[in-house]
N, C-alpha and C positions, 0 to 999 in steps of 0.2 A: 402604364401602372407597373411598377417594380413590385416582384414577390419576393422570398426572400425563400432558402431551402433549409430545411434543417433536418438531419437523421432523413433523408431521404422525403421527407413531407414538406408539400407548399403553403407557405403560409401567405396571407395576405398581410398587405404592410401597416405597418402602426400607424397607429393617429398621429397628428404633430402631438395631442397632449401625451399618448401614451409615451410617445419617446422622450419628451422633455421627462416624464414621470422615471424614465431608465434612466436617464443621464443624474437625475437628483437620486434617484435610491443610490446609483452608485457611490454618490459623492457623500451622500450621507455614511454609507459604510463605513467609506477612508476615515470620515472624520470621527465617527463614533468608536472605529478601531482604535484611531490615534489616542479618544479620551480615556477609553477604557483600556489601553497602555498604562498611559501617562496616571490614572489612579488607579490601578491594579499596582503598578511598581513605586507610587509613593508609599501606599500602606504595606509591602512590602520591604519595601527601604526600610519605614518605619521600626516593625519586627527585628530587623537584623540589627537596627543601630542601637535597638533595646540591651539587644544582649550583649553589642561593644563594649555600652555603655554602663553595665553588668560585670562586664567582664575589668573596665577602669577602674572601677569604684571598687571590687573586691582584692584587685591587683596593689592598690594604693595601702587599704586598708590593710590588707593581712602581710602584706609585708613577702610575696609570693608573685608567683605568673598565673592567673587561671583563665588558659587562655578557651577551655572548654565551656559551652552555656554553661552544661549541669553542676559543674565545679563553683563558678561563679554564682549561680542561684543556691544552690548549700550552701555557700556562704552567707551569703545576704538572710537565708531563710535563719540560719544559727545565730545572727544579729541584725535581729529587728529592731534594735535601736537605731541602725542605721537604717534599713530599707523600708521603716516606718515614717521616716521624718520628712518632712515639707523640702528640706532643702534637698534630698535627694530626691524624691520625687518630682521637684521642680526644675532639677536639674538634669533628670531624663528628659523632662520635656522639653526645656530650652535644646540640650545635646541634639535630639531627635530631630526636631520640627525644623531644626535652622539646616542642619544639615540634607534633610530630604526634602524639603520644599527649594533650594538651591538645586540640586541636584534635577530636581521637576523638570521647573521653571526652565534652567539652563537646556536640560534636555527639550520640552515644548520648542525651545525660539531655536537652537540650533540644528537639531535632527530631524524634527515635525515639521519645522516652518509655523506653527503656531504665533501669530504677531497679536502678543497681550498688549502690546504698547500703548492702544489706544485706547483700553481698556483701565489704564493706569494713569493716562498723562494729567498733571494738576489742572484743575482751573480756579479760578478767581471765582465762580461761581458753586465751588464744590463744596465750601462750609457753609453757605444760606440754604442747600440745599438739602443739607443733614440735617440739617436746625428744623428744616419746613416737615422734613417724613419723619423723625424723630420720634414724636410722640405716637405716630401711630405704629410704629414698629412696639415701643413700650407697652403700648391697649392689649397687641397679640398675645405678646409673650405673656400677660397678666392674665388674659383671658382663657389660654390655653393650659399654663399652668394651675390653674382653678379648675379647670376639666381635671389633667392628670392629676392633680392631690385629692377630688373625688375619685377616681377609677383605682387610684391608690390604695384608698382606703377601704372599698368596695374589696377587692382584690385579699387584702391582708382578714381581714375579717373572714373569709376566708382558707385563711393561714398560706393564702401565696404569695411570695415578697417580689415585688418590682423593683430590683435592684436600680442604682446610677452614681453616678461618679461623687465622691466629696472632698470637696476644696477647703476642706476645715484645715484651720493651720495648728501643725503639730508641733510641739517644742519651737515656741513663738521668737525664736530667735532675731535678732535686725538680717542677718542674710535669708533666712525663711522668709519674713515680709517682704523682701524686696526681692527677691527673687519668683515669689507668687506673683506679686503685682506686675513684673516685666513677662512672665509669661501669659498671666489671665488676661491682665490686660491691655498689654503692648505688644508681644509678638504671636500671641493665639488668634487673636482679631485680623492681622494685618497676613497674615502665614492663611488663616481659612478663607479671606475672602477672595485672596489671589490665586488658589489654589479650586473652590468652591463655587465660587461666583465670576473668578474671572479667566481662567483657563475655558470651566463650561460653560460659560455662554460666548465667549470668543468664536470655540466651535460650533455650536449649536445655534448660534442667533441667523445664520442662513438660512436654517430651516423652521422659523416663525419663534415669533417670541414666546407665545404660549410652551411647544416642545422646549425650549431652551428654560425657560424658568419653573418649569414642573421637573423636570429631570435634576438640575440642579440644585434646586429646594428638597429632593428627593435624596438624591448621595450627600447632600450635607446634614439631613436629617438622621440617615443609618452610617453614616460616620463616627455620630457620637457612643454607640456602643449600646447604647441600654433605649429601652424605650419612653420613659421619661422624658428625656432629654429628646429622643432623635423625634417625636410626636412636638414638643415644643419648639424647637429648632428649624421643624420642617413647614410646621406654621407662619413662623417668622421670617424664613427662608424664603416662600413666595411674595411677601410682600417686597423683600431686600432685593430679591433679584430683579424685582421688575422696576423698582429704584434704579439701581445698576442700568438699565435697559432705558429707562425714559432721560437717566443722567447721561447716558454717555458715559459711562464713566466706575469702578468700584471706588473712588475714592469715598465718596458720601458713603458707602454703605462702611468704609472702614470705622467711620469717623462714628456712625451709627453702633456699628457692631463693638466699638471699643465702649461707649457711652454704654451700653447694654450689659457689659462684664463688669463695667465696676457696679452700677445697679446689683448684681445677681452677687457680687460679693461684697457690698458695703458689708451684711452683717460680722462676716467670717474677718474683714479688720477692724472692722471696729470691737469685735467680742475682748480681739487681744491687744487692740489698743486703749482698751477704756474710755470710750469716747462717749461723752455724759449724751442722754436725750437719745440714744441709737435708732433705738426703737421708731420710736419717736418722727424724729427728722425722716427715716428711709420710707414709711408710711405716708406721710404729706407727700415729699416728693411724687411717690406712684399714685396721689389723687392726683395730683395735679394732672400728671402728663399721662393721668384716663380721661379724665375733662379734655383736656386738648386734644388726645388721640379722636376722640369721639367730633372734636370741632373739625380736624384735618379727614377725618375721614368722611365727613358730613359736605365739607368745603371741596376738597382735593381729591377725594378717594377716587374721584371719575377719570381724573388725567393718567392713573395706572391702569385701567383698563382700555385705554385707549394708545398703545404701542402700533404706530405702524412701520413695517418692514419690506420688505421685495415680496412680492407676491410668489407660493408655491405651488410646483404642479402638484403632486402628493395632497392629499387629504390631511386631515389633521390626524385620525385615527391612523393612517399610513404610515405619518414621520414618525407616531409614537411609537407605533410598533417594529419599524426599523430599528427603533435606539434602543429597545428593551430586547429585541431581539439578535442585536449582534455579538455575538460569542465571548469578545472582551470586556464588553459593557456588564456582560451576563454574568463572566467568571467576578470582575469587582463586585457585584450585588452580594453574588452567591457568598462572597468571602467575607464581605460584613456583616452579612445576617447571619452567616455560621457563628462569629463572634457574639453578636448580639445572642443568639439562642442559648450560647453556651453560658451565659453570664448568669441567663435564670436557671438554668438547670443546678448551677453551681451554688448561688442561692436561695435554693430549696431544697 
């Protein structure tokens, strides 16, 4: 029998299970460090390309260099015609998103070794497969949003406001719609799920699908800023992910989560398109695909809890607590929920 010495004390030697359980926390670590890198320096990134992109728009406009944030945002703050309007808003977004989720991605596959590849590659089978979970991702989101617009309301009564983000289009111009539409609903869908669902569960899916689709459902939830949104997102989040995980695949869940944005913004085009019957039409639609959700999840619902994976030494409780407690995963938390808290302190 081998002892092993440590600080002068002998110890007796590990189990086979305990050491496979060392060799996984370890691996867990690299990898949770990696993730909590990899989204610690996107929403980072984020921040900094704000203020470039701050620093463009007041440089163009005023006919000057302002190559300082503060100079740049006194501008913008002294013409709010500009730094109100849809097109420049949308146009931080598109600036931002393209540029830091490039930058991610590239970083993940080249310096991490992260291989999203298989995580992206098309199949033939990946639009029947959006069609099939589709509706019940729509049930969530209807379901949970009917929570949050009671807790809402609950809340203001009151007199405490729950702030979140609004996609109302300002000064409805043809570049404003179209540039709303290519971010809400063609590069925001395809930029969060490969960033969200398919970076985190690349790394996490070794250590059981459960830890991989909580955790991920979870940073994409407090991603969004405000709690509204990240309580709705985070509901819908576990269902997407485990799509993701039973497809093989985030394509469906792209094809899902795009479907899902123009839902959440028919009304905001149609208000400024004048589109007869608005009301109307976007209410059938959400019976319908509640009825269906309700059949798919009556029918189907089973085959998402049924993910199976390589067997872990670690416990379940164990892997969680590795991924919530390793220092970069911790400082990303830490850095969105400071965001988020500050948004209601600022709206009240």
């Amino acid at each position: 029998m081998n002892y092993s010495f440590k600080g002068g004390v002998t110890y007796p030697p590990l189990s086979p299970l305990e050491e496979a359980r060392q060799r996984e926390r370890h691996a867990m670590f690299i990898d949770c460090a990696k993730l909590g890198a990899l989204l610690l320096g996107y929403e980072i990134l984020n921040k900094i390309l704000t203020y470039v992109y701050y620093g463009i728009v007041a440089s163009v406009n005023g006919g000057g260099f302002y190559m300082l944030p503060s100079d740049s945002v006194a501008f913008l703050r002294a013409h709010q015609e500009i730094s109100r309007s849809t097109v420049f808003s949308m146009g931080a977004n598109l600036f931002v998103v393209c540029i830091s989720a490039t930058v991610t991605l590239i970083t993940a596959r080249l310096i991490l070794k992260a291989r999203l590849s298989e995580m992206i590659k098309p199949h033939k089978q990946h639009f029947p497969q959006a069609f099939k979970w589709m509706p019940l991702c729509m049930l969530a989101n209807v379901m949970i949003s009917l929570v949050i617009n009671i807790l809402k309301s609950y809340f203001a009564a009151y007199g405490v406001t729950i702030p979140e983000n609004d996609f109302t289009i300002v000064s409805p111009t043809t570049a404003a719609i179209v540039m709303q539409f290519v971010y809400v609903i063609v590069v925001g869908p395809i930029v969060e799920e490969l960033i969200f669902r398919g970076l985190i569960l690349t790394l996490l899916k070794p250590y059981g699908s459960g830890v991989a689709i909580f955790f991920s459902a979870f940073c994409f939830g407090i991603m969004h800023g405000n709690i509204p949104q990240a309580a709705s997102a985070f509901g819908s989040a576990l269902i997407m992910a485990a799509i993701a995980l039973k497809c093989g695949s985030v394509i469906p869940t792209i094809l899902i989560h795009i479907f899902n944005n123009m839902m959440a913004s028919y009304s905001d085009f149609s208000a400024v398109m004048n589109w007869p019957y608005a009301d109307e039409i976007q209410m059938a639609i959400q019976i319908i695909l509640m009825f269906a959700g309700v059949f798919v999840l009556l029918v189907f619902g089973k085959q998402l809890l049924d993910l199976k994976g390589k067997p872990c030494a670690m416990t379940f409780g164990q892997r969680m607590a590795a991924a919530f407690s390793n220092p970069l995963l911790l400082s990303f938390i830490a850095y969105e929920l400071y965001f988020m808290i500050k948004t209601i302190i600022n709206a009240n």
